[in-house]
N, C-alpha and C positions, 0 to 999 in steps of 0.2 A: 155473735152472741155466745158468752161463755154455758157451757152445763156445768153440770155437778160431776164430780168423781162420788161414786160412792162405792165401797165393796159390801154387797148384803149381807147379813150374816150368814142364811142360809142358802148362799151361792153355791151351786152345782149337788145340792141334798135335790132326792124327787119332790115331784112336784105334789105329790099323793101325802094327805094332810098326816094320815097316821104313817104314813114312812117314815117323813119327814123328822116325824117327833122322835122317831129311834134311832133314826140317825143323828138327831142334833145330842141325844144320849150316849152315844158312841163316841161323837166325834169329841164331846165334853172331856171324855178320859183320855182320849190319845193326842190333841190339841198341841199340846204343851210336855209332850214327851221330846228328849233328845232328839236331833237330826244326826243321822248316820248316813253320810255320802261315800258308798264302799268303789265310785268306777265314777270316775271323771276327767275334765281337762283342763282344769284350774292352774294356774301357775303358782309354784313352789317359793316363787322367788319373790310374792306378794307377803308370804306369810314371815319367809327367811327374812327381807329386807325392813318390811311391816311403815313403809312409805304410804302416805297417800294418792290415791289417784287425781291424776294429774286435772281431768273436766271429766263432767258428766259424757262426753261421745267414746272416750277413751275408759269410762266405765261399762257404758249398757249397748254399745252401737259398734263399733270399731271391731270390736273381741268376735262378736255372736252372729256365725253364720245364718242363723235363724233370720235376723233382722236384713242382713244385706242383703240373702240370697231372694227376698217377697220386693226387695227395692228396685233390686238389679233387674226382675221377671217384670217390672212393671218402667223400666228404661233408664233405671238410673245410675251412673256410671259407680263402678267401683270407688277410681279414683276420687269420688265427687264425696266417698264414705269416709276419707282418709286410709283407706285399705293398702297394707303395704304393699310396692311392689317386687316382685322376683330381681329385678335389676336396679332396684333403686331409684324411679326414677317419679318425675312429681306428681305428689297427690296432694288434695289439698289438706294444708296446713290449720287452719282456721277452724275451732273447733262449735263454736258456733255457727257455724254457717253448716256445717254437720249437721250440728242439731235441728238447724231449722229445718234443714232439707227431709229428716227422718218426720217434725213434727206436723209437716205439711202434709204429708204424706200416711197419718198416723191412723187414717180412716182403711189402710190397704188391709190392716191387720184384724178388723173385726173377724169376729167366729175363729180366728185363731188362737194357740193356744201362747202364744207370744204376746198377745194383745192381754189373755185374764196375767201371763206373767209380770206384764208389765205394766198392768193397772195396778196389781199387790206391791209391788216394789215402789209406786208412787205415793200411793196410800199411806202404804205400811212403814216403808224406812224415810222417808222425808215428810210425809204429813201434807200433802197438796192434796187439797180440795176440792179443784177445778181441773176438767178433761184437758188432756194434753190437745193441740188443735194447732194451726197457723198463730192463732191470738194468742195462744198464751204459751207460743215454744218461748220467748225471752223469760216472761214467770218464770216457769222451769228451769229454763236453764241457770235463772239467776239463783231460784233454793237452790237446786242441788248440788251445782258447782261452789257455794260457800257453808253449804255443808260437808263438802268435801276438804276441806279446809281443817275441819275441826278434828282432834282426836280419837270423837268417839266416831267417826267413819275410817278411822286406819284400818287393815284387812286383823289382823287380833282383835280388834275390838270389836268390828261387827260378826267376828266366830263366835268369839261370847257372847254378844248379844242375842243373838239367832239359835244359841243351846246347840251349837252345833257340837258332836261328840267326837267326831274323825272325816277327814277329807282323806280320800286316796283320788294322788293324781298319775299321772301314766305317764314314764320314762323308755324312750329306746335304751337301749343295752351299752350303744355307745355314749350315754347320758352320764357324766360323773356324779349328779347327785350331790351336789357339792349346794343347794341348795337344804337341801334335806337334812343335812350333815349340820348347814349352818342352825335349821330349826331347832336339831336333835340338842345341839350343843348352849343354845341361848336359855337354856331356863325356864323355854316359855311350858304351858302346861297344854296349850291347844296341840292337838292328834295330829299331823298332817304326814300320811305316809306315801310310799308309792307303789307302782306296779310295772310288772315286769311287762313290755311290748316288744317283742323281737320281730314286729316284721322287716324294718331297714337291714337283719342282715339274714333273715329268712325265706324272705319270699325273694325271688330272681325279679319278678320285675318291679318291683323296688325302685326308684331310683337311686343312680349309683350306690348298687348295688357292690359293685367287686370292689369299688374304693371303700363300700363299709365293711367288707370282711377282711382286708386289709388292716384297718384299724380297729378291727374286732381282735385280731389275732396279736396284735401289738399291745393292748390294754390289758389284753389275758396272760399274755406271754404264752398261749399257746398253738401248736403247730395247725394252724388251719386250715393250711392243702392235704391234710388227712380229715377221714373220716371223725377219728375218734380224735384225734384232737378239736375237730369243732366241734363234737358233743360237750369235751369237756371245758370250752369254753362258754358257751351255754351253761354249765353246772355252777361255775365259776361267778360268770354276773349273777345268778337266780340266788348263789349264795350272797353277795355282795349287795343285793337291791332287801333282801329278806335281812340283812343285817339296818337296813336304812329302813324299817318296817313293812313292807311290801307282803301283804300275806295272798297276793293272789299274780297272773298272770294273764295277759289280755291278744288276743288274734285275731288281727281284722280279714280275715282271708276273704276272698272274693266268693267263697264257694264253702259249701262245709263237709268237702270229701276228705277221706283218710283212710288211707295204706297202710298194709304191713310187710315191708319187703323183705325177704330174708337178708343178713347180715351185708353178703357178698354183694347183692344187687341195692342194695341202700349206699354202700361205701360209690357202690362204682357211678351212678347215680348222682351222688354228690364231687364227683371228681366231676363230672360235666357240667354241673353248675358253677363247681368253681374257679371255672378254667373260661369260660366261653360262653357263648350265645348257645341258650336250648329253645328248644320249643315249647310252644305252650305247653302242649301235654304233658311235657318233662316237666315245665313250671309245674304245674296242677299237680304230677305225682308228686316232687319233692315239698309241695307247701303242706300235702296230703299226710306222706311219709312222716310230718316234723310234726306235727298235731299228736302221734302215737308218741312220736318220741317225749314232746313236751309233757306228757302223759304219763308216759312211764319215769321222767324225772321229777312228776308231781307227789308218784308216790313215795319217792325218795327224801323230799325236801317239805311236803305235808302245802304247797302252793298250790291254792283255788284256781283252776282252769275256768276262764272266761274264752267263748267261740262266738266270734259277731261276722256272720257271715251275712251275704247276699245283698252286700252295696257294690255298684257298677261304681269306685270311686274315679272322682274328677272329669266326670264323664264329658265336660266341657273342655276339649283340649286347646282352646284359645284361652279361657282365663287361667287351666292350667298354666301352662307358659309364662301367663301374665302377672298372676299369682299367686302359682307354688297351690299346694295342697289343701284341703278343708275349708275348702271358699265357698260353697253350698252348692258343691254340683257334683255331687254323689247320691247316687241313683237307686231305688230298691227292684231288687231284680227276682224271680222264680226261684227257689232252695230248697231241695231235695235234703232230708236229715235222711228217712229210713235207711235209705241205698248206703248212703254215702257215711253214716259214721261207722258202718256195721263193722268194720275191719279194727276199728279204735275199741268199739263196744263188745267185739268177738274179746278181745283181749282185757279189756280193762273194765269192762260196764257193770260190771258184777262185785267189782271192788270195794265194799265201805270204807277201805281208808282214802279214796278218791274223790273227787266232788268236781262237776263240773259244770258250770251254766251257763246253758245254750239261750245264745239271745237271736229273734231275726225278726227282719224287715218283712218278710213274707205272710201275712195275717191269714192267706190261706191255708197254713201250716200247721196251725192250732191246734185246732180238735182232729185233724188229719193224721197227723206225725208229730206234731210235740209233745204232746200231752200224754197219749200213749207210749211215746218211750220213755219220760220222763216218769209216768204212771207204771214202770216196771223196772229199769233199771236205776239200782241202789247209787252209780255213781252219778246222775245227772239229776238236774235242778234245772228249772226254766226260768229264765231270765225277765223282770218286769218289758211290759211296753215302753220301747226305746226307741228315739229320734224322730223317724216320723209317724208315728205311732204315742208316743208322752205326750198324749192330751184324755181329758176326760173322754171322747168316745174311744178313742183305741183303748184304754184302761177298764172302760165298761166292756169292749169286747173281749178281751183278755180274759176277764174274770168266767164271761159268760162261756167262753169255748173250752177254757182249759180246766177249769174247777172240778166239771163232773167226773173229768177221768183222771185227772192228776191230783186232785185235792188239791187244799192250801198247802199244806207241807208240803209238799214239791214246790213251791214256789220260795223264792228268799227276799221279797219284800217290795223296795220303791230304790233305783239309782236317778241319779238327775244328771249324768253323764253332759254335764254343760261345761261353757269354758266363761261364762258370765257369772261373776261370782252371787250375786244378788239374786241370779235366778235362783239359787239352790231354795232359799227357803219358801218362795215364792212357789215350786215347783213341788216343793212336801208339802207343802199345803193343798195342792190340787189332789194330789196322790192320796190324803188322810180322809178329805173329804170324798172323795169317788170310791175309795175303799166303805166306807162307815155307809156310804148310801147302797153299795150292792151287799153290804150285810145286812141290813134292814131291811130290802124288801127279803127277804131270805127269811128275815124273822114273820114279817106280813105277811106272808104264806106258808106258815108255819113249818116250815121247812129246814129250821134253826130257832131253838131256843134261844133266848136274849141274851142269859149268862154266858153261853155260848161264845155269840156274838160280842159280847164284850172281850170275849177270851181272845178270840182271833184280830177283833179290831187291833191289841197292844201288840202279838203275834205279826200282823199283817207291817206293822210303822214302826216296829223295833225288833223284838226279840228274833226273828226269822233273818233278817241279814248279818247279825249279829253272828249268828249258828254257823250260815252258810259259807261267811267268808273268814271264820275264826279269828272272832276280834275279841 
């Protein structure tokens, strides 16, 4: 038996009648403001080519670690997802049979936040009326893949559709950008920039690693088995990616320590990473040491420092193998900020022409150490709730840990850091609405004036990322 889809209007507002009502006031003004997606992993080559998607699996399922990794935990093969494989080898083809496999299965995702994403994406961009389920995956699959068909679901069209204002997607260094280049150059009016990611020639345990500073040093033309020529090769892309719009710089490090070596022991330091096998702790100083540095050539170049520390990534070393990177088995692990940026913050933290925002997987970290340093030093910004945390409770706790000692201004707003394009507006709408409900009970305990609270609502869904990432 089929049910209903329905999205309520006042989905995720409290439950408390007079909250409710200040919330649905709130959210009335910020509703229908722009979407600014400043950190993400959307592909450039959607916007530059502006082709349609080929079926609905290869829209919402295939992309989105989210969806495969609750499939895979519950036994179902990768390959069974169409998920590529590292060596090429078969997965199934048949994109329907994808979809069934996902819609059969579509009960895994209740109380997650991929389940309210993917109820608003049903709703909202194709108009289906009935829950996705076994009976009615063909339904589905039959709107949405001839909606796909049509013009107005090409990737330009549904940006405008969506008000969306700017997408930044994220580039390694040895990335041409020749996507970007193609957008810059078509005419089109939609924002789509990037961001500078140096970990592929950063961090030592990288995969191939010394083959990408090889071709780091070849793209630059400059001398890499020195110290200061790989700095200035670094200087060289951050100029070259900020000429392709790029107003920020992104570091997945495993950890969020950072060094200041003196000159001599940074150089020599860097001779043993680029020469050979170190050791961890060499890894850890040198990923440490480059965090100051990308720092110090932030305040050169005027580039937003983004640090996403304390994922255990691929922590799965069979499907790594099987296939490659960002397959949903990245891990959140314990991260120390106080300790470990002091040596970056000795130096730089006091900066205002600096700006840097710390994002982490560690929710113990909050009210502990983010918030207070973020709550005194002028260069750092904290990061919204991200990855496993970008759902209404992680966003409720956010608010609730970090607000008293950081305030709002230390914060820069909502990212949807997704690689599923649909999700984005899907994902600002949970963010509009769980922001508008923790101003409102703030106003029902008089603890915030309304006007206030209108002020911050707009503040909280535009004007604040805006600032922080100078767009």
């Amino acid at each position: 038996m089929t049910q209903p889809l329905r999205l309520h209007p006042d989905r995720l507002f409290p439950a408390d009648p007079e909250t409710r009502a200040v919330a649905r006031r709130l959210h009335a003004e910020v509703a229908g403001l722009p979407i600014v997606s400043p950190h993400g992993h959307t592909d450039p080559s959607w916007f530059a080519l502006n082709q349609n998607w080929t079926d609905p699996a290869a829209l919402l399922i295939t992309p989105d670690h989210y969806v495969f990794r609750m499939l895979f935990s519950q036994g179902v093969a990768m390959e069974d997802l169409g998920v590529p494989r590292a060596d090429g080898g078969p997965v199934e083809t048949d994109p329907r049979a994808i979809w069934r496999r996902f819609a059969e299965r579509y009960h895994l995702f209740r109380g997650t936040p991929s389940r309210q994403w993917h109820d608003w994406v049903y709703a909202e961009a194709f108009g289906l009326e009935v829950r996705l389920s076994a009976e009615t995956a063909d339904h589905y699959y039959d709107v949405i893949d001839a909606a796909l068909k049509t013009e107005a679901f090409r990737p330009r069209a549904l940006f405008e559709r969506y008000n969306i204002e700017l997408i930044a997607t994220t580039e390694s260094p040895l990335d041409p950008l020749e996507h970007h280049a193609a957008i810059q150059a078509s005419g089109w009016s939609g924002r789509v920039i990037t961001a500078y990611r140096p970990d592929p020639v950063l961090d030592p345990d990288f995969e191939g690693f010394h083959d990408n500073l090889v071709r780091f040093g070849a793209l630059t033309g400059e001398d890499i088995s020195r110290w200061d020529g790989y700095l200035a090769a670094h200087r060289r892309r951050r100029a070259f990616f900020a000429d392709h719009g790029a107003t920020s710089t992104d570091h997945g490090h495993p950890t969020a320590f950072t060094a200041d070596l003196p000159e001599a022991e940074a150089a020599a330091l860097y001779a043993k990473v680029a020469t050979g096998p170190v050791s961890p702790a060499e890894a850890e100083l040198f990923r440490g040491q480059m965090l100051t540095e990308m720092a110090r050539m932030s305040l050169d170049d005027g580039l937003v420092m983004q640090i996403h520390p304390g994922s255990f990534r691929n922590h799965n070393g069979p499907v790594f193998e099987r296939f490659g990177r960002d397959k949903g088995a990245d891990i959140p692990t314990r991260t120390d900020y106080v300790t470990a940026l002091k040596p970056l913050l000795d130096r730089f933290g006091s900066e205002p022409g600096l700006t840097i925002i710390l994002f982490t997987l560690d929710e113990t970290a909050y009210s502990r150490e983010l918030a207070p340093l973020a709550g005194h030093y002028p260069a750092l910004k904290l990061g919204p709730p991200w990855w496993f945390h970008d759902s209404p409770e992680g966003m409720r706790r956010f608010r609730e840990q970090a607000t008293e000692t950081a305030g709002f201004y230390n914060t820069v707003g909502f990212n949807d850091d997704t690689r599923a394009f649909l999700s984005i507006p899907a994902r600002h709408d949970v963010a509009r609405r769980m922001d508008c409900g923790h101003l409102a009970k703030l106003v029902v305990e008089h603890r915030l004036e309304e006007d206030e609270a209108h002020d911050l609502a707009r503040a909280l869904t535009y004007d604040l990322v805006k600032a922080a990432y100078r767009l």
